[in-house]
PyMOL Python script that loads the backbone (N, CA, C, O; Angstrom):
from pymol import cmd

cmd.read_pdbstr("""\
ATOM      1  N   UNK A   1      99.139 126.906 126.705  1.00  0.00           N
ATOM      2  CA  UNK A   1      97.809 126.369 126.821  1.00  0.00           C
ATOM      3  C   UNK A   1      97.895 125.065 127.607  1.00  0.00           C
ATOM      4  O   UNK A   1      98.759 124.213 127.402  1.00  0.00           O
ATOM      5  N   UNK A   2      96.811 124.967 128.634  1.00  0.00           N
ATOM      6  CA  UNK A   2      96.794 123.556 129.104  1.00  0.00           C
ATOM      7  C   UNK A   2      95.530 123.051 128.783  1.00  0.00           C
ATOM      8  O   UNK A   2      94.493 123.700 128.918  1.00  0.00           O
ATOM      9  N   UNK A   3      95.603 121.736 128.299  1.00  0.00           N
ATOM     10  CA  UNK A   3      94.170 120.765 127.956  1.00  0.00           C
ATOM     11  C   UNK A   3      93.983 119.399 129.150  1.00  0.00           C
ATOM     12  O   UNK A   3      94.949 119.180 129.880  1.00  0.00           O
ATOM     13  N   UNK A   4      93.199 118.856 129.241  1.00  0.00           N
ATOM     14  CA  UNK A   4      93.215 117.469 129.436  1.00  0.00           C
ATOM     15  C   UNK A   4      93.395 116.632 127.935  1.00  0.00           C
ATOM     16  O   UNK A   4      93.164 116.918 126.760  1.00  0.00           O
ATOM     17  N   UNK A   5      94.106 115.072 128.887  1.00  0.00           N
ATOM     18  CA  UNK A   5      94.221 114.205 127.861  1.00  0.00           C
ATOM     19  C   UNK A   5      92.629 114.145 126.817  1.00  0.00           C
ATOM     20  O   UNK A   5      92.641 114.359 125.605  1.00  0.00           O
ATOM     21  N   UNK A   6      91.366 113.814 127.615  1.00  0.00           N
ATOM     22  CA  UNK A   6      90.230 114.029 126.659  1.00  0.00           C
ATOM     23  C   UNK A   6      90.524 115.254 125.571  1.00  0.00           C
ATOM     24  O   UNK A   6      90.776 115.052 124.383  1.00  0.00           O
ATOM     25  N   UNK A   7      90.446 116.544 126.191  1.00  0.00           N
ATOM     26  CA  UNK A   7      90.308 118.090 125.503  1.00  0.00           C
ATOM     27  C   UNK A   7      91.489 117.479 124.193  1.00  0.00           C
ATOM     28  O   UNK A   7      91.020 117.646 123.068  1.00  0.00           O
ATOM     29  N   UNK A   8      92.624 116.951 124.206  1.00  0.00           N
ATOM     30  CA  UNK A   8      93.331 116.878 123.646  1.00  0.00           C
ATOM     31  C   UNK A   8      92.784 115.653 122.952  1.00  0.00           C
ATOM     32  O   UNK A   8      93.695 115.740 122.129  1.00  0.00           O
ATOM     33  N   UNK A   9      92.260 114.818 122.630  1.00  0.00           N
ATOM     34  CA  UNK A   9      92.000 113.702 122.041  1.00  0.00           C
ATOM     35  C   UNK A   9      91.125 114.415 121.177  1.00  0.00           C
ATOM     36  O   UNK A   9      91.100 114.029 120.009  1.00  0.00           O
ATOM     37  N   UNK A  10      90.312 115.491 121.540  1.00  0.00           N
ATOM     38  CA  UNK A  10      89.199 115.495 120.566  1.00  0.00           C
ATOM     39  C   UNK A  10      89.555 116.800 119.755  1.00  0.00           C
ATOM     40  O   UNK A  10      88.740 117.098 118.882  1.00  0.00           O
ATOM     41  N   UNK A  11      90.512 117.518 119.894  1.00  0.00           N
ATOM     42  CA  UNK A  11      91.148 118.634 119.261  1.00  0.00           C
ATOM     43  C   UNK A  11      92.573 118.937 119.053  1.00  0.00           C
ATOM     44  O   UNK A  11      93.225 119.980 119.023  1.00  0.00           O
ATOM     45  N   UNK A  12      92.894 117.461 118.895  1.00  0.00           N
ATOM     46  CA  UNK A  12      94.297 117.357 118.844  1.00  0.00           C
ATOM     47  C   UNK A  12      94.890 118.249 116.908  1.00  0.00           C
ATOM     48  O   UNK A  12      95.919 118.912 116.776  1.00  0.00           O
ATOM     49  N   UNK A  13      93.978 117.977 115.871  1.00  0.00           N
ATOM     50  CA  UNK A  13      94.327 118.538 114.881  1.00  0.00           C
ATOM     51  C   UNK A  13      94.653 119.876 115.012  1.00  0.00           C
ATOM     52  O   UNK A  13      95.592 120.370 114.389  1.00  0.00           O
ATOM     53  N   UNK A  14      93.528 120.882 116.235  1.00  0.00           N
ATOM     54  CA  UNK A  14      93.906 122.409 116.180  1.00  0.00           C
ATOM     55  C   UNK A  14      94.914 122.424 116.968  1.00  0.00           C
ATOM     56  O   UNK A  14      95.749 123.306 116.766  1.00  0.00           O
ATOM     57  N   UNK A  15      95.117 121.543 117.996  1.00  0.00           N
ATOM     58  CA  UNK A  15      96.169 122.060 119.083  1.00  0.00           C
ATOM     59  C   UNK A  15      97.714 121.390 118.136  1.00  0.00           C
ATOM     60  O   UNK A  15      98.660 121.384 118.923  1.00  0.00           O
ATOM     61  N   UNK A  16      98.030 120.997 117.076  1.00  0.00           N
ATOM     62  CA  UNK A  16      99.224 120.997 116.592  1.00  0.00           C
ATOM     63  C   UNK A  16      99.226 122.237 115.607  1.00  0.00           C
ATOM     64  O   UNK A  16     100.324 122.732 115.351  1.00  0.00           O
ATOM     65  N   UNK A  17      98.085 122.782 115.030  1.00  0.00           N
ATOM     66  CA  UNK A  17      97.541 123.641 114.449  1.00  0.00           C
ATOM     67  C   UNK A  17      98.743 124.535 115.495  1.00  0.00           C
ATOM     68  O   UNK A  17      99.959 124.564 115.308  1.00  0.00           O
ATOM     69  N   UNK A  18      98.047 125.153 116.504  1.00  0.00           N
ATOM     70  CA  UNK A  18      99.099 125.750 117.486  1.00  0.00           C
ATOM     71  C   UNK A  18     100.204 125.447 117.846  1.00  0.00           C
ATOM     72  O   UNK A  18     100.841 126.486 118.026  1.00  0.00           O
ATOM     73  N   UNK A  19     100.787 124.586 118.052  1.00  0.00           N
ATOM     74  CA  UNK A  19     101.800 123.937 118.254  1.00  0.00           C
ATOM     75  C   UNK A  19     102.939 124.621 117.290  1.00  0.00           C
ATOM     76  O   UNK A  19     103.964 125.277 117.478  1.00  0.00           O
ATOM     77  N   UNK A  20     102.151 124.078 116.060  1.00  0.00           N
ATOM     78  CA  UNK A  20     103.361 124.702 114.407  1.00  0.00           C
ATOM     79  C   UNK A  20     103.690 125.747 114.872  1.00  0.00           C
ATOM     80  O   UNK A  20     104.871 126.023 115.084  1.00  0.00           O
ATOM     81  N   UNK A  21     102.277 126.882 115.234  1.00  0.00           N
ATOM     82  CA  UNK A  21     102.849 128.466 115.249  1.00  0.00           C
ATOM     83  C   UNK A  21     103.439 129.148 116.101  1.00  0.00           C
ATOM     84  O   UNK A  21     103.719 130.346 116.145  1.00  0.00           O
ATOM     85  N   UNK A  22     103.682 127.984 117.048  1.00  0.00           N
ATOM     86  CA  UNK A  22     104.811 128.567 118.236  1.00  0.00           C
ATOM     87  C   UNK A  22     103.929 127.837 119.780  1.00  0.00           C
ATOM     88  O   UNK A  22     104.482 126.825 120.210  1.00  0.00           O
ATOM     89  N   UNK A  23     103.213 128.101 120.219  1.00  0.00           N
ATOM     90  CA  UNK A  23     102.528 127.756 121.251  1.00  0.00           C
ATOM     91  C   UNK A  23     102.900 126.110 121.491  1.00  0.00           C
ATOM     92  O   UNK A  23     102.878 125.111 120.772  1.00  0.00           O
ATOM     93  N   UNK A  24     103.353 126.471 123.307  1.00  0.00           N
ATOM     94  CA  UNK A  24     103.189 125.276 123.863  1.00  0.00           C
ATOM     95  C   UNK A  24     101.732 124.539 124.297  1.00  0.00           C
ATOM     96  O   UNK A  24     100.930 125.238 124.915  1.00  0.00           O
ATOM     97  N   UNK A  25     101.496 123.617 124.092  1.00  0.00           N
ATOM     98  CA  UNK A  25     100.522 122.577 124.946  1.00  0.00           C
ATOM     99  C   UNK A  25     100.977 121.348 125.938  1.00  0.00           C
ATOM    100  O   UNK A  25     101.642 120.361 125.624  1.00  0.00           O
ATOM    101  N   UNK A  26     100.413 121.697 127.269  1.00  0.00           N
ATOM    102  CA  UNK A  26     100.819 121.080 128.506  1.00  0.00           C
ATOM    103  C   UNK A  26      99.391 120.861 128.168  1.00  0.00           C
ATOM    104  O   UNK A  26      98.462 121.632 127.927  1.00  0.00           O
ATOM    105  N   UNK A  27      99.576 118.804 128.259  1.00  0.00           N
ATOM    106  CA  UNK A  27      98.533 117.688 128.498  1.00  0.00           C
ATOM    107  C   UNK A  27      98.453 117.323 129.828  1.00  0.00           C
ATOM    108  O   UNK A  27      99.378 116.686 130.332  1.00  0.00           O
ATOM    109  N   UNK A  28      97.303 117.694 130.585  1.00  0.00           N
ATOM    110  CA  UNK A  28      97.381 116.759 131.528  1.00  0.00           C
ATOM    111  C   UNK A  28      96.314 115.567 131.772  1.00  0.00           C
ATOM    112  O   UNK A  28      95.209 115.326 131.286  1.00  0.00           O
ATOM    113  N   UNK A  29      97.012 115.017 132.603  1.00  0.00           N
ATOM    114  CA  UNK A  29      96.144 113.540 133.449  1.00  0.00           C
ATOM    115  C   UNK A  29      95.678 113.602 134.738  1.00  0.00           C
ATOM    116  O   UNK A  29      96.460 113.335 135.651  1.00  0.00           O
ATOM    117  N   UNK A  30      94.606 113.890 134.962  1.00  0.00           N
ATOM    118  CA  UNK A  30      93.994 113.901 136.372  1.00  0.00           C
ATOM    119  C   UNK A  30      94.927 114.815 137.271  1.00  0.00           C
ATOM    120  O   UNK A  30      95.379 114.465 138.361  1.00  0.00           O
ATOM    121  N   UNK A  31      95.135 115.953 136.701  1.00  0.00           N
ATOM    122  CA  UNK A  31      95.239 117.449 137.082  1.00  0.00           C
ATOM    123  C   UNK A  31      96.933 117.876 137.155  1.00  0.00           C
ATOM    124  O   UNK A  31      97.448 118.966 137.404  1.00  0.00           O
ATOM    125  N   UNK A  32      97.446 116.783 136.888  1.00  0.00           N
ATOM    126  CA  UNK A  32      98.986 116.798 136.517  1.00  0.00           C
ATOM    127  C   UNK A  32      99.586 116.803 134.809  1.00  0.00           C
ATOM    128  O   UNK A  32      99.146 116.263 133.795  1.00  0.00           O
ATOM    129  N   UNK A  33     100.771 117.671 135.061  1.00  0.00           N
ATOM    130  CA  UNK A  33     101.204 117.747 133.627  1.00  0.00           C
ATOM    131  C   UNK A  33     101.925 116.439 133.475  1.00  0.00           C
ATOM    132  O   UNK A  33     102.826 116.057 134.222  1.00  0.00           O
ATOM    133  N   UNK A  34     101.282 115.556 132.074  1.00  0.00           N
ATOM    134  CA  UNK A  34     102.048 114.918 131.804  1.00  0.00           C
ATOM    135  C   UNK A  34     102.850 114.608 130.155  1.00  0.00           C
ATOM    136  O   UNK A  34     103.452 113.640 129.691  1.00  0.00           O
ATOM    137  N   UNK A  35     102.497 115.931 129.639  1.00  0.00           N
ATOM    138  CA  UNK A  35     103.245 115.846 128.374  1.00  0.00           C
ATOM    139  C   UNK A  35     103.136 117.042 128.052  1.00  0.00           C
ATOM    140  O   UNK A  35     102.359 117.809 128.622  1.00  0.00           O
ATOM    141  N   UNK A  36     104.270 117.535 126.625  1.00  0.00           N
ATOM    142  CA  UNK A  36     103.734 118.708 126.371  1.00  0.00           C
ATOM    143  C   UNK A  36     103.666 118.392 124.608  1.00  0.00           C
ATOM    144  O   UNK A  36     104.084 117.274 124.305  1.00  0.00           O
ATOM    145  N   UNK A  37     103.243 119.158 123.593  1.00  0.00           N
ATOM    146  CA  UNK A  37     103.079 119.304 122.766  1.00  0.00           C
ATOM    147  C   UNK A  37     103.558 120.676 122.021  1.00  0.00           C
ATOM    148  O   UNK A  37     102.992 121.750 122.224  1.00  0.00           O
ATOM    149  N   UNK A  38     104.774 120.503 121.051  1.00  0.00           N
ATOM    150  CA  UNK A  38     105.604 121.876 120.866  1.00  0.00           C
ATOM    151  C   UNK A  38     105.525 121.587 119.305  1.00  0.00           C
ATOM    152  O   UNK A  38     105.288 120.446 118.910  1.00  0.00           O
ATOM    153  N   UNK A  39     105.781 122.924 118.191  1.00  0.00           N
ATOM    154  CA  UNK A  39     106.176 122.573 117.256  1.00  0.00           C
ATOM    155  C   UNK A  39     107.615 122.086 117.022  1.00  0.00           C
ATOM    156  O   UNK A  39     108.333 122.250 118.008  1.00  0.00           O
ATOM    157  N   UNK A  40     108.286 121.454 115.812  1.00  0.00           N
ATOM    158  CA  UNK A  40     109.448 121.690 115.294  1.00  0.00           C
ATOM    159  C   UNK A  40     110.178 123.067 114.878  1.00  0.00           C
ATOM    160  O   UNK A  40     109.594 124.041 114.402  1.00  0.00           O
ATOM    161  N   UNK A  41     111.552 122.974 115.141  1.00  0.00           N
ATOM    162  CA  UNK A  41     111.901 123.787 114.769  1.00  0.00           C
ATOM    163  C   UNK A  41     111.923 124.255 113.087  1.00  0.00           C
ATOM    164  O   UNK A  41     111.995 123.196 112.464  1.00  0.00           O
ATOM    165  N   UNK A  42     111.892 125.315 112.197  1.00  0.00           N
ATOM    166  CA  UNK A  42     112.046 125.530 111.018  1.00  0.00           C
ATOM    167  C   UNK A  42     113.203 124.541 110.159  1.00  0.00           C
ATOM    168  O   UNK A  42     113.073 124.103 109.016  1.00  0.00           O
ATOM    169  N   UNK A  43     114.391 124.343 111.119  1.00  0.00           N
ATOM    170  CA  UNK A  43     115.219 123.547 110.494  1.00  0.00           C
ATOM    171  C   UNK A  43     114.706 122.014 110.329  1.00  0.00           C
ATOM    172  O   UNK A  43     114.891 121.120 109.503  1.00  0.00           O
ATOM    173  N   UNK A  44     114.190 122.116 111.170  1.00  0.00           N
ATOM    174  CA  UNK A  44     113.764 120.253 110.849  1.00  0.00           C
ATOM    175  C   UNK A  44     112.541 120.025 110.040  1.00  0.00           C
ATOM    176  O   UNK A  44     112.267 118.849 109.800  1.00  0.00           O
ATOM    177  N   UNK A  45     111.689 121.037 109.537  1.00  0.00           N
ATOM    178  CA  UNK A  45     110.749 120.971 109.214  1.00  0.00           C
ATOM    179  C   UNK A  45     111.129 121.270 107.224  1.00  0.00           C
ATOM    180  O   UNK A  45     110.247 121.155 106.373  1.00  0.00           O
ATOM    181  N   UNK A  46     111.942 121.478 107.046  1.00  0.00           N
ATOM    182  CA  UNK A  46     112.378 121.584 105.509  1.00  0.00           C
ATOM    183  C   UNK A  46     113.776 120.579 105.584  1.00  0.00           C
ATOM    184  O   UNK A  46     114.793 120.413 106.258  1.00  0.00           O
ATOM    185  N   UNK A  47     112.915 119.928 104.146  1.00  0.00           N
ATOM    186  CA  UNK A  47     113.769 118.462 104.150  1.00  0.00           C
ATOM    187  C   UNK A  47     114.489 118.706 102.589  1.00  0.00           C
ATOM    188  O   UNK A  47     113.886 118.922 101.538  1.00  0.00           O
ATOM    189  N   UNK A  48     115.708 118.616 102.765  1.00  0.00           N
ATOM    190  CA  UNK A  48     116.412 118.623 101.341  1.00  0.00           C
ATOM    191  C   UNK A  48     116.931 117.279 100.817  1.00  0.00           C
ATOM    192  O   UNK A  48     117.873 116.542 101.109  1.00  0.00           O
ATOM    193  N   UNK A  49     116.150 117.267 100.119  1.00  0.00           N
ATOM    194  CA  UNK A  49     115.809 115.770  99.024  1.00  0.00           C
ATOM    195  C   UNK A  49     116.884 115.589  98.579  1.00  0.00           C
ATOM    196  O   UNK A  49     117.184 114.484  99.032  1.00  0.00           O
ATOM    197  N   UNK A  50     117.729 115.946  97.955  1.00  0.00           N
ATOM    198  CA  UNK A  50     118.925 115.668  97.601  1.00  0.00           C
ATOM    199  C   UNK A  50     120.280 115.626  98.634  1.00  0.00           C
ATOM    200  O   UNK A  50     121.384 115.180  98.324  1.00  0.00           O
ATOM    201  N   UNK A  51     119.995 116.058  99.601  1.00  0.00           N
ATOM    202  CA  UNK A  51     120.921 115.670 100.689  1.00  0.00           C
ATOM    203  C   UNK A  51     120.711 114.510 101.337  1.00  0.00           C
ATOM    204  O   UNK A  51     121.589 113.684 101.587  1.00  0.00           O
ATOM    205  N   UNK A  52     119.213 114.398 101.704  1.00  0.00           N
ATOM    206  CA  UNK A  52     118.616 112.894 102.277  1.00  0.00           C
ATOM    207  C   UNK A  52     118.683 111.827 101.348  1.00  0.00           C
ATOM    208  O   UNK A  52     118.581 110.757 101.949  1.00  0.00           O
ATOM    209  N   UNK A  53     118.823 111.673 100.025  1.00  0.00           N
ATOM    210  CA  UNK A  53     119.359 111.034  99.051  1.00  0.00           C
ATOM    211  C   UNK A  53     120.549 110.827  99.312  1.00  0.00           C
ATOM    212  O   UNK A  53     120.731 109.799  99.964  1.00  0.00           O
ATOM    213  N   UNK A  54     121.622 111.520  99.006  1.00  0.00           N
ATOM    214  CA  UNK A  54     123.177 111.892  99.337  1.00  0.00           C
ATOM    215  C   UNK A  54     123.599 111.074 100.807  1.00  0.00           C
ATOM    216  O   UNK A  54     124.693 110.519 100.912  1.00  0.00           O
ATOM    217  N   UNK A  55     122.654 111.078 101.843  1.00  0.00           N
ATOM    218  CA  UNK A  55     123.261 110.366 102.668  1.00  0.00           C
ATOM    219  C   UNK A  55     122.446 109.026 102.883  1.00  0.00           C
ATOM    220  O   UNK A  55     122.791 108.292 103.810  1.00  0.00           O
ATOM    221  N   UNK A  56     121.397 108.677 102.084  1.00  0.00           N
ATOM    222  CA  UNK A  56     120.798 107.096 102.046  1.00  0.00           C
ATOM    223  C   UNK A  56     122.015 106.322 101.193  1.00  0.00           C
ATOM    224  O   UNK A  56     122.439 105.205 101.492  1.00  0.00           O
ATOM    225  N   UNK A  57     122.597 107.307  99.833  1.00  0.00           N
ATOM    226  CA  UNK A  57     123.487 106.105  99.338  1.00  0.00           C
ATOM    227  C   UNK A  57     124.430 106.142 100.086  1.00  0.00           C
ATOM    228  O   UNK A  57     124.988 105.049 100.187  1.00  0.00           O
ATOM    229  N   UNK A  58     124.905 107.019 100.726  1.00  0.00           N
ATOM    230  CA  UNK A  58     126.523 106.809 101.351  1.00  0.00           C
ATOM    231  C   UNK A  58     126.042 105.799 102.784  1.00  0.00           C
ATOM    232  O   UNK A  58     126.942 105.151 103.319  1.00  0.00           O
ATOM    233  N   UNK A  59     124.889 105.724 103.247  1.00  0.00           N
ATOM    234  CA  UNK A  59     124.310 104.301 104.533  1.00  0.00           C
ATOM    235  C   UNK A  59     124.706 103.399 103.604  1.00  0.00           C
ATOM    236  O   UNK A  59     125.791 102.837 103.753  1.00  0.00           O
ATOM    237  N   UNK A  60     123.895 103.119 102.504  1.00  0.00           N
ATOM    238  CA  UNK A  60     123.952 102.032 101.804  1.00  0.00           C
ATOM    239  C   UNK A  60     125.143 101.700 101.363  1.00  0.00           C
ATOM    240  O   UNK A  60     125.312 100.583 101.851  1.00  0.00           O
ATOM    241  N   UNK A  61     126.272 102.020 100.619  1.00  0.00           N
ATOM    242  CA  UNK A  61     127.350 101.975 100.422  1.00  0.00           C
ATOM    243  C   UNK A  61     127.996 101.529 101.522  1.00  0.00           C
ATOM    244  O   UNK A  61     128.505 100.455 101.202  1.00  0.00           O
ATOM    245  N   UNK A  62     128.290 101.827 102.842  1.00  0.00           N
ATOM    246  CA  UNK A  62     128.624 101.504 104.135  1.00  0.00           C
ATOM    247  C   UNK A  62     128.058 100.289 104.567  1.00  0.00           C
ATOM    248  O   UNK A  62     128.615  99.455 105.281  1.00  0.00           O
ATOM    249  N   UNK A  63     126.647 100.216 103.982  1.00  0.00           N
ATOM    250  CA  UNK A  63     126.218  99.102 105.002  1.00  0.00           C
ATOM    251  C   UNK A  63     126.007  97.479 103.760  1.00  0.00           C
ATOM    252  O   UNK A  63     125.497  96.437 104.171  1.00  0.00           O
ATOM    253  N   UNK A  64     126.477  97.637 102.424  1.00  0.00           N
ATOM    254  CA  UNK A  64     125.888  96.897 101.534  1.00  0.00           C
ATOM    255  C   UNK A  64     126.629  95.501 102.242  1.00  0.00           C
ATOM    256  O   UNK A  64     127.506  95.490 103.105  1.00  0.00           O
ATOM    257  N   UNK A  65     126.078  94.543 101.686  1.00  0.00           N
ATOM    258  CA  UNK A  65     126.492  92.880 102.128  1.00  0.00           C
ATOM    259  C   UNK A  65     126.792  91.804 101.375  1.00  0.00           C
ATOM    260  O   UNK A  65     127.276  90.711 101.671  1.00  0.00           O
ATOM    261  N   UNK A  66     126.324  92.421 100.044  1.00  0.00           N
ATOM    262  CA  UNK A  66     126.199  92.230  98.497  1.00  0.00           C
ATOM    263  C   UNK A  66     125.532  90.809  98.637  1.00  0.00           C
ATOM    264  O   UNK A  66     125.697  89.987  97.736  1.00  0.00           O
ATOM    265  N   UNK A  67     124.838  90.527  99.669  1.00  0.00           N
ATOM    266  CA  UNK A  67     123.481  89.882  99.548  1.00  0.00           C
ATOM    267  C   UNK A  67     122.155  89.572  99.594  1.00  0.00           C
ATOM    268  O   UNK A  67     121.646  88.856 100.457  1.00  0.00           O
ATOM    269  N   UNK A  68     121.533  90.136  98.609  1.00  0.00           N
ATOM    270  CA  UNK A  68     120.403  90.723  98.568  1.00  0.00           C
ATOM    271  C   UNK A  68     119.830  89.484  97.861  1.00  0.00           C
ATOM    272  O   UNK A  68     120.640  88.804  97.230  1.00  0.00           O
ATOM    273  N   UNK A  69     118.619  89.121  97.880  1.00  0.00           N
ATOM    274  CA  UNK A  69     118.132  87.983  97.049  1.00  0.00           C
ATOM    275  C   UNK A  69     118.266  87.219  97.365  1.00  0.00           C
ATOM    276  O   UNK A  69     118.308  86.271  96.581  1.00  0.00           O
ATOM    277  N   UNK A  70     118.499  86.942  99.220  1.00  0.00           N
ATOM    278  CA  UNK A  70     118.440  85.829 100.059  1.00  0.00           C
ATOM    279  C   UNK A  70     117.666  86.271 101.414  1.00  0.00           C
ATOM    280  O   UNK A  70     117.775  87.360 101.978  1.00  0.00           O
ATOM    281  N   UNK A  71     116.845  85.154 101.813  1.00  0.00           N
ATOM    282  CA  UNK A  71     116.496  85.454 103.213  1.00  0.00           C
ATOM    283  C   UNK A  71     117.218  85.417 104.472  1.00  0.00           C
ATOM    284  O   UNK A  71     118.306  84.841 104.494  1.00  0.00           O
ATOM    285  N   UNK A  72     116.801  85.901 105.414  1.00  0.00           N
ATOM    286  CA  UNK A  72     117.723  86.271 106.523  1.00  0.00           C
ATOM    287  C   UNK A  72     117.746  84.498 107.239  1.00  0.00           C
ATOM    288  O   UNK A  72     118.580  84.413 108.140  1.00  0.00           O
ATOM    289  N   UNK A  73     117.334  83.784 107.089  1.00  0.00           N
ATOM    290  CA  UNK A  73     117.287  82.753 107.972  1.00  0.00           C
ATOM    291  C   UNK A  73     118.362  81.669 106.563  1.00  0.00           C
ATOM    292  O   UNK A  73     118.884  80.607 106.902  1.00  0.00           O
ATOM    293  N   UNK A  74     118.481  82.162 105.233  1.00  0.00           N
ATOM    294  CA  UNK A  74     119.599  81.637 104.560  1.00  0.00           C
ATOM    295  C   UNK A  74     120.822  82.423 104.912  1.00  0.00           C
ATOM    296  O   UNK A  74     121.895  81.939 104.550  1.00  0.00           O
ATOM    297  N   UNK A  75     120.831  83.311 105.419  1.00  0.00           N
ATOM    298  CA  UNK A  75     122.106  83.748 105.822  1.00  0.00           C
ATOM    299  C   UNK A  75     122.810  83.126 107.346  1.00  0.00           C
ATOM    300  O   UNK A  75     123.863  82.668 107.789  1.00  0.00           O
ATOM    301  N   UNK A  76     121.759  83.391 107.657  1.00  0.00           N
ATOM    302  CA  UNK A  76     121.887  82.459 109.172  1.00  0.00           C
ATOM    303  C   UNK A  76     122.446  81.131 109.246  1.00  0.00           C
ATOM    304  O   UNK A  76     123.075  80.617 110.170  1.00  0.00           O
ATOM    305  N   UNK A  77     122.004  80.500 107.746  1.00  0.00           N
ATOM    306  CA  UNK A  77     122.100  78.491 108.101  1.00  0.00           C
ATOM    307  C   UNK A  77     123.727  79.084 107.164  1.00  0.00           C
ATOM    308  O   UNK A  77     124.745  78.523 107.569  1.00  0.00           O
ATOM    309  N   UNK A  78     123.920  80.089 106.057  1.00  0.00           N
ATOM    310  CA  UNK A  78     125.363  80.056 105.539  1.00  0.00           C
ATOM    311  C   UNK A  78     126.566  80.477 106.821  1.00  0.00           C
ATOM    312  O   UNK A  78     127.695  79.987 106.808  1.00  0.00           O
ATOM    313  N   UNK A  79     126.157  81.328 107.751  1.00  0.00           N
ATOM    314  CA  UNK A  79     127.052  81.494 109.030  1.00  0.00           C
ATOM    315  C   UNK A  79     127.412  80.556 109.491  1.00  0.00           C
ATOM    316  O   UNK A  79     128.572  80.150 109.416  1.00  0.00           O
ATOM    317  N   UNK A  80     126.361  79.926 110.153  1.00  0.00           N
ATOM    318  CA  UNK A  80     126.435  78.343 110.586  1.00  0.00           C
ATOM    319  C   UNK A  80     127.405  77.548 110.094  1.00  0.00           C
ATOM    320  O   UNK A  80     128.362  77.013 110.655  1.00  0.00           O
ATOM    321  N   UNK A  81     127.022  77.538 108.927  1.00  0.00           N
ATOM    322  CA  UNK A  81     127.986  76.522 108.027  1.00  0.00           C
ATOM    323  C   UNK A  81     129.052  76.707 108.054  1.00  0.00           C
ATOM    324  O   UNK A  81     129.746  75.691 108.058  1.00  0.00           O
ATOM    325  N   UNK A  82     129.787  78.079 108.088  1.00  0.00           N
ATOM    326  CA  UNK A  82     131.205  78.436 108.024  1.00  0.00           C
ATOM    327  C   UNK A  82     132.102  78.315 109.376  1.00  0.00           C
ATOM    328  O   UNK A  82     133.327  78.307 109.497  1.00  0.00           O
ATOM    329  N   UNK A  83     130.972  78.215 110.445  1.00  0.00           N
ATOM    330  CA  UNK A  83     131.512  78.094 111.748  1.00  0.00           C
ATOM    331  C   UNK A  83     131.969  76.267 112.050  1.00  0.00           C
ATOM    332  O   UNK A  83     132.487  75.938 113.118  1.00  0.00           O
ATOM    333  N   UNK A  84     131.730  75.439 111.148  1.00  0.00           N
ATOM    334  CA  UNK A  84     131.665  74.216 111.483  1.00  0.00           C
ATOM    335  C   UNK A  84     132.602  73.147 110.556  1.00  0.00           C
ATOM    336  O   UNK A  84     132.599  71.943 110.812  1.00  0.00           O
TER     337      UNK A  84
END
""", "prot")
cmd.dss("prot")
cmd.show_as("cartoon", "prot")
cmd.util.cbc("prot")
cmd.orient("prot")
């Protein structure tokens, strides 16, 4: 399907509507394609909660600083300090 950017502004809910069920949408701008509009694939579209859990703690674990309960501009003046 091709729309204009308008056509697409004002029916953008059905045209992802289409999008989900397979159909491409080519947007254009003053008679050129300049975007398209596709669904996701099935895999990206089912999210397993306990895996996306599973890998927020293992970020966090990786990324902890074990200082929490300070602002970033007190961390900044404690850097400082250690450099001097």
């Amino acid at each position: 399907m091709i729309a204009t950017l308008q056509e697409a502004k004002a029916k953008l809910s059905q045209m992802v509507k289409l999008a989900t069920s397979g159909e491409e949408i080519f947007i254009t701008v003053h008679g050129k394609q300049m975007a398209k509009l596709v669904g996701l694939p099935e895999a990206a579209k089912k999210l397993d909660k306990k895996k996306w859990l599973a890998e927020l703690a293992e970020l966090r674990r990786k990324t902890w600083t074990g200082r929490y309960g300070i602002t970033a501009q007190q961390i900044q003046d404690e850097d400082r300090a250690e450099r001097f």
